[in-house]
Every structure is written in structure tokens, then in C-alpha cells.
ROSE-4610 file (N, C-alpha, C; in Angstrom, 1 decimal, always signed):
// ROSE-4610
residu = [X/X/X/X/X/X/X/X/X/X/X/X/X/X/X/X/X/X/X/X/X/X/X/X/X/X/X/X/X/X/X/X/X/X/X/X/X/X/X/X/X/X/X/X/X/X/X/X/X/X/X/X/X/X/X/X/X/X/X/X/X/X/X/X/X/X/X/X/X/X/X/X/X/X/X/X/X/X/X/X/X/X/X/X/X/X/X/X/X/X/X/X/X/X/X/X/X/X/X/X/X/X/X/X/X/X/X/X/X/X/X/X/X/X/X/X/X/X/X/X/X/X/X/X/X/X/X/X/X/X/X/X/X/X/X/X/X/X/X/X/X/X/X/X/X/X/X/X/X/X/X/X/X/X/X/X/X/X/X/X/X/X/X/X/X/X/X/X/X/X/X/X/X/X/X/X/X/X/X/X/X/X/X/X/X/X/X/X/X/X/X/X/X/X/X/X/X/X/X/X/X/X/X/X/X/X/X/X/X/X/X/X/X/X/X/X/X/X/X/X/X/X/X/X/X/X/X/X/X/X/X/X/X/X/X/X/X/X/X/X/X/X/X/X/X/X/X/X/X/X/X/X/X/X/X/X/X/X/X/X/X/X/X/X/X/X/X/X/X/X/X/X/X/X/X/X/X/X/X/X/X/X/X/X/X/X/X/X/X/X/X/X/X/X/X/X/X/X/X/X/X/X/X/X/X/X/X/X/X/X/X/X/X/X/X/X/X/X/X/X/X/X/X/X/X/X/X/X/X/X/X/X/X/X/X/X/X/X/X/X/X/X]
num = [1/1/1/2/2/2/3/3/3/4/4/4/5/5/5/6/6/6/7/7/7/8/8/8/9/9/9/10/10/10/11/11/11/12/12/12/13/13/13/14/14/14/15/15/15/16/16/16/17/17/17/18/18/18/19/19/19/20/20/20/21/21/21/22/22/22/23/23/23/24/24/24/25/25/25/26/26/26/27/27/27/28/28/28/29/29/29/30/30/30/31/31/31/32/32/32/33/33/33/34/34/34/35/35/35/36/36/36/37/37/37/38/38/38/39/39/39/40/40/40/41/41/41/42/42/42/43/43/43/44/44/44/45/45/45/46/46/46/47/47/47/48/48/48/49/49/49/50/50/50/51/51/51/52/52/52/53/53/53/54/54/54/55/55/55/56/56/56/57/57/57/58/58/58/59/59/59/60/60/60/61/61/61/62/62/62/63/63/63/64/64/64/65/65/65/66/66/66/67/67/67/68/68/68/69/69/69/70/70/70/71/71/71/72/72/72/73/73/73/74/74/74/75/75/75/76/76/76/77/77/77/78/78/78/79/79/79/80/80/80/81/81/81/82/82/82/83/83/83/84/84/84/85/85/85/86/86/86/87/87/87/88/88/88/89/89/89/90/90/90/91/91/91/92/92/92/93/93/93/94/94/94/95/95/95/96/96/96/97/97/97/98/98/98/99/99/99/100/100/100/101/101/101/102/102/102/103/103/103/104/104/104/105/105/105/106/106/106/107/107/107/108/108/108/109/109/109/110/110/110/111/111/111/112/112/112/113/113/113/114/114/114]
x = [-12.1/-11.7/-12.8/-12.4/-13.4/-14.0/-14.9/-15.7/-14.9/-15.5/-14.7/-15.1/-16.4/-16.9/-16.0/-15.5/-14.9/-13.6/-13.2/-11.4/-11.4/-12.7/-12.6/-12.9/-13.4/-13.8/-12.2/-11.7/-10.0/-9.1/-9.2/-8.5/-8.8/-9.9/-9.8/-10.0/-10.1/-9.7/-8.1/-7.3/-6.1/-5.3/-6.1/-5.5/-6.5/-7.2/-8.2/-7.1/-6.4/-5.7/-4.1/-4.3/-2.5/-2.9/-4.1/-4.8/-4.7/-4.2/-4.2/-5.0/-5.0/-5.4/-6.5/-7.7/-8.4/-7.4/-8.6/-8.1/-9.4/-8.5/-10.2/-9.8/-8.8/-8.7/-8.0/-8.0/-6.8/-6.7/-5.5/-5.5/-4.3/-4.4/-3.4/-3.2/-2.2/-1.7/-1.2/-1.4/-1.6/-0.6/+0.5/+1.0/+0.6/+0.6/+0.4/+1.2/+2.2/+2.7/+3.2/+2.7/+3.1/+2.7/+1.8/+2.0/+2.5/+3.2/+3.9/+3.2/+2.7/+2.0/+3.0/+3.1/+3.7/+2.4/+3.2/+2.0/+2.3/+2.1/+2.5/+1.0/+1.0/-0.3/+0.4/-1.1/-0.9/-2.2/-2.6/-3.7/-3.2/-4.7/-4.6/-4.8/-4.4/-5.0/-6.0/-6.5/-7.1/-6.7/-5.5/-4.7/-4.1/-4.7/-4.6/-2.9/-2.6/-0.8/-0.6/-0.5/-0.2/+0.9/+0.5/+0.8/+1.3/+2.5/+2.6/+2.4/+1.7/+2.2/+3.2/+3.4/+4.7/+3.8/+4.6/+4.1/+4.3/+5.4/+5.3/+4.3/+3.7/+2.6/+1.6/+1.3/+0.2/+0.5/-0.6/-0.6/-0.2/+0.4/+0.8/-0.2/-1.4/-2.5/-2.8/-2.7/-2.7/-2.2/-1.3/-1.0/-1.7/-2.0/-2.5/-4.1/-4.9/-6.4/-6.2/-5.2/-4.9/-4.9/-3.9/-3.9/-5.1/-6.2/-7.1/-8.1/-8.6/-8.9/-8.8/-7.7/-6.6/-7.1/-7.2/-7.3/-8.8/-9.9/-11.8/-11.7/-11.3/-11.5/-11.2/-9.8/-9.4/-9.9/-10.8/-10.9/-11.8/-11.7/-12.3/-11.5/-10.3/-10.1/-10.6/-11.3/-12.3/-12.1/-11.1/-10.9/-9.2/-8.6/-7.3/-6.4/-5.8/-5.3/-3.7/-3.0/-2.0/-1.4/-2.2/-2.3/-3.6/-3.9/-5.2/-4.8/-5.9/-5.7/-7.1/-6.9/-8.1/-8.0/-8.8/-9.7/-10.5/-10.1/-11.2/-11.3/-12.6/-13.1/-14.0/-14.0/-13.8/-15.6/-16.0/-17.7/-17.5/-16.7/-16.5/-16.9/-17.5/-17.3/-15.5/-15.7/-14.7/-14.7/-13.4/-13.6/-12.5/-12.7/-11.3/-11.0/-10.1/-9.7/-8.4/-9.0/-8.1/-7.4/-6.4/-5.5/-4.4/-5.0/-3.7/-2.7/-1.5/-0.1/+0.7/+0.3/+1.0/+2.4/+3.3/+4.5/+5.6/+4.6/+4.6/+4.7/+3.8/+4.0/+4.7/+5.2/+6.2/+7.6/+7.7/+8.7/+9.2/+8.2/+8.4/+8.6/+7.7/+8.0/+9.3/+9.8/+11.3/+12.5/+12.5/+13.2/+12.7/+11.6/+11.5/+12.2/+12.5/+13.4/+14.7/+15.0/+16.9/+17.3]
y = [-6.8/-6.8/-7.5/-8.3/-8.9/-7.5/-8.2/-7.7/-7.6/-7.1/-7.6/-8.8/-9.1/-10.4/-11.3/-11.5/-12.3/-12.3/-11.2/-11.0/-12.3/-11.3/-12.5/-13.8/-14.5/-16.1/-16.0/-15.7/-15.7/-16.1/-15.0/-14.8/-16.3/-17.1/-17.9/-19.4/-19.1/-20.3/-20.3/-19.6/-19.6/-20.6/-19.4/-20.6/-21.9/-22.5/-23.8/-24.4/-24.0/-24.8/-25.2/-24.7/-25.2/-26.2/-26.3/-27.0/-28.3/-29.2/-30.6/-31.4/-30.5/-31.6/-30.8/-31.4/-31.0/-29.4/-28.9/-27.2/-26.5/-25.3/-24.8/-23.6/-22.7/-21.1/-21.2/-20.1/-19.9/-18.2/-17.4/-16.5/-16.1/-14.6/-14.2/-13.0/-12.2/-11.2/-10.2/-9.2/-8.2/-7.2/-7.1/-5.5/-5.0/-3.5/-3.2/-1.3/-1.4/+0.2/+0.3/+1.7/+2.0/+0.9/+0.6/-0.5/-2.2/-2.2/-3.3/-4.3/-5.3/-6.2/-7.3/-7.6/-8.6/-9.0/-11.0/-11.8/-13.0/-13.2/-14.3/-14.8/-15.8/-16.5/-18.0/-18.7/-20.2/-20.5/-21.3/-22.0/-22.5/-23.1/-23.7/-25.1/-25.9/-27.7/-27.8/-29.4/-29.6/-30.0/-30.1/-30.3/-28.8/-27.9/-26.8/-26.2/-26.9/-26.2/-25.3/-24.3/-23.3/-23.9/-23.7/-24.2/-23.4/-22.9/-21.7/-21.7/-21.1/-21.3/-21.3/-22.2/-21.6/-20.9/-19.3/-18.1/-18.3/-19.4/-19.3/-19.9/-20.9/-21.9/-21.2/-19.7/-19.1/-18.7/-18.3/-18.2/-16.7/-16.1/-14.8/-14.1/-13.9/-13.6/-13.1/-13.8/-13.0/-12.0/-11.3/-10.1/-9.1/-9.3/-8.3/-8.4/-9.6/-9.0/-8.5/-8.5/-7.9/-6.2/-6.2/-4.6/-3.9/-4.8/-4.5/-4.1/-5.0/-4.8/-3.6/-3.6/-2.0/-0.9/-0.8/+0.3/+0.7/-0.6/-0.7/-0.2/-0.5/-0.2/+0.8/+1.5/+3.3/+4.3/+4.0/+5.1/+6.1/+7.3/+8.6/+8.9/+8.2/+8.0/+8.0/+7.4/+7.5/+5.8/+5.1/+3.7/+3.2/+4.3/+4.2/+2.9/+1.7/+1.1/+0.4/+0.3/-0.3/-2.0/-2.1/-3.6/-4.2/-5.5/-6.5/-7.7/-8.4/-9.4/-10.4/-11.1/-12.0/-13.3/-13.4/-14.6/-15.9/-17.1/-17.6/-19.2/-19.5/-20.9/-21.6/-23.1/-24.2/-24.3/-23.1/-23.3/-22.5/-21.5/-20.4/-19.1/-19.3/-17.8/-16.7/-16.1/-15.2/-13.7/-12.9/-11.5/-11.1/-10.2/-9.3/-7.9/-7.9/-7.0/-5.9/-4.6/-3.3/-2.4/-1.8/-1.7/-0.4/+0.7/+1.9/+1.6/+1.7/+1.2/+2.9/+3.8/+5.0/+4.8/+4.3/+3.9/+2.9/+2.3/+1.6/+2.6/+4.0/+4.5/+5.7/+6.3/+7.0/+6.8/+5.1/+4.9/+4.0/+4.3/+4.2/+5.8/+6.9/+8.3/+8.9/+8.2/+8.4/+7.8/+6.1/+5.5/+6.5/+6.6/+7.4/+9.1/+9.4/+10.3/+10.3/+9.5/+9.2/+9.1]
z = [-23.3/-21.9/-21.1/-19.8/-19.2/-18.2/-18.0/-16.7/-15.3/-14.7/-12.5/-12.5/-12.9/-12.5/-12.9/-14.6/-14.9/-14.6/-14.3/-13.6/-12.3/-11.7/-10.2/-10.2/-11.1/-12.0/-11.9/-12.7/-13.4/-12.4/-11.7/-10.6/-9.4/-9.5/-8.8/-9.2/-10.5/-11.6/-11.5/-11.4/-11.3/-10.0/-9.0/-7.6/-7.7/-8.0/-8.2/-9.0/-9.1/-10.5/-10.2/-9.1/-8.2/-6.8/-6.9/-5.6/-5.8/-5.5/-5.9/-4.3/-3.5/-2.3/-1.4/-0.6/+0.4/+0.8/+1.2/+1.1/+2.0/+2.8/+3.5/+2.8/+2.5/+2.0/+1.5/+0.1/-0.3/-0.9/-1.1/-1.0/-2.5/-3.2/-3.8/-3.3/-3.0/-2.3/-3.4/-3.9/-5.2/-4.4/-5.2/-5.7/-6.8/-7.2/-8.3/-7.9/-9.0/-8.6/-10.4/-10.8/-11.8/-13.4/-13.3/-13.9/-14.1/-12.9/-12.6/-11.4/-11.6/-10.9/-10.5/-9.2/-8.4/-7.8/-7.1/-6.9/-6.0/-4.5/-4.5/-3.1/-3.0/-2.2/-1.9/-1.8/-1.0/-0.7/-0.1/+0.3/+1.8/+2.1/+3.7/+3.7/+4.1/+3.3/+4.7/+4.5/+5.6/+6.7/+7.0/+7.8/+8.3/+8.3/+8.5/+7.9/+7.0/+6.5/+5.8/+5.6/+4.5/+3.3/+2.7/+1.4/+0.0/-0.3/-0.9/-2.1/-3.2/-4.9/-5.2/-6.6/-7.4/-8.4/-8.3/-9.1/-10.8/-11.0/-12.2/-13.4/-11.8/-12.3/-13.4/-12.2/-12.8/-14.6/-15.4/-16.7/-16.5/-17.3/-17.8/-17.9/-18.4/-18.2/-17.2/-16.0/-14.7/-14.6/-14.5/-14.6/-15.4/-16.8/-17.7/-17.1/-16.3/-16.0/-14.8/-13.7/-12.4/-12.5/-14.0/-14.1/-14.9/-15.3/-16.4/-14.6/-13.7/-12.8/-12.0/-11.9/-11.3/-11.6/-13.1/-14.4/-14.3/-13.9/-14.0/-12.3/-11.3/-10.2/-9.5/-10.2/-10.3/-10.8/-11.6/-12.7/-12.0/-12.4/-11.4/-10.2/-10.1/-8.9/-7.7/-7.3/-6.1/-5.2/-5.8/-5.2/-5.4/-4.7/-4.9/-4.1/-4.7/-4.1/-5.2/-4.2/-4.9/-4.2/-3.1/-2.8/-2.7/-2.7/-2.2/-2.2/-1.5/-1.1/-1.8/-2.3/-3.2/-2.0/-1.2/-0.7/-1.2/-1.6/-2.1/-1.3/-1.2/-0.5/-1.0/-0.6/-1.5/-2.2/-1.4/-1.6/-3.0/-3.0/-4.5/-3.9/-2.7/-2.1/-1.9/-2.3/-2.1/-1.7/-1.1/-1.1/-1.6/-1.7/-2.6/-1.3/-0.8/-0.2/-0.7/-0.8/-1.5/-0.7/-0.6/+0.2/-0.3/+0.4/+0.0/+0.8/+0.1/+1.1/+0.7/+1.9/+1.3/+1.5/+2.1/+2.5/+1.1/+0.7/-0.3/-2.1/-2.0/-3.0/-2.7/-1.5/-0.9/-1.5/-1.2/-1.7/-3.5/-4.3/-5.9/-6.0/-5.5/-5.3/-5.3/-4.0/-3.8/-4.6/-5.0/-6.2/-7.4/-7.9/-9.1/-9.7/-8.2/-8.1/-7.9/-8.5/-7.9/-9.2]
């Protein structure tokens, strides 16, 4: 299993890899509920446009280090999140932003009961 470190390499080798043109930010947008990882982002070009991915582009892999991530970042529970937001810029600086969405696990709570 990788590291965080290497998740987040991963994680932005991935969007580096749908970038074909001048770019100031780019971003992946994380669900994760139950085991189930959804995913969608874009980038910003230099012409300031948002620019969306195609999610299929990404390798399958993505998902399985997103929830390996999830699984290293929860554990003890003391860092409970079921959304984030991955930041990355053209210097390789990035942030990873985590995100409890109680409304969001309210309602898998409430479908899981039906």
C-alpha cells in the first residue's frame, strides 16, 4: 500500500495527465460514502477557463488509492471526512482539503434504511 505522500504524487499525476495546455489550478473534488468513491474536477487554463475532466480518462486505480487514503486518514477515528477537495498548481504545490458533509451521511443513513 502506498504512503499519503505517494497517494498525493498519484493523485496529481493523474490530473497532470489530462492537462494538455498552459494551466494556473487544478482541482479533484472526492466523495467517499461507504466504501464507494465518486470523482469529478477540472483545471483553470491561462486564459482563466475552467476546463472539466473526462473522469473516465482517469486510471481505475484512482479510486482504490482514494479509498486506501480514506481508510490511512480515518483510522482511530479522529479525522472523520466523507468529502475533499485535492488542489494542485503548476509549481507541484498542492493542498488537500477534508470535509465532513453531515447532510451528505444523513442521507446514505436514511437510503440505507429503506
Amino acid at each position: 500500500m502506498r504512503t499519503v505522500s505517494e497517494i498525493y504524487n498519484f493523485i496529481g499525476d493523474c490530473l497532470t495527465s489530462q492537462i494538455t495546455e498552459s494551466w494556473i489550478k487544478s482541482e479533484l473534488k472526492i466523495e467517499i460514502t461507504e466504501g464507494m468513491v465518486g470523482y469529478n474536477g477540472g483545471f483553470v487554463n491561462s486564459q482563466e477557463e475552467y476546463k472539466s475532466f473526462s473522469v473516465r480518462d482517469f486510471p481505475r486505480e484512482l479510486r482504490k488509492e482514494i479509498k486506501n487514503l480514506h481508510k490511512t486518514t480515518t483510522e482511530g477515528g479522529n479525522n472523520r471526512w466523507n468529502r475533499a477537495i485535492f488542489r494542485l498548481y503548476p509549481d507541484g504545490k498542492f493542498d488537500m482539503e477534508f470535509i465532513w458533509d453531515q447532510e451528505l451521511h444523513d442521507e446514505i443513513d436514511r437510503l440505507n434504511k429503506e
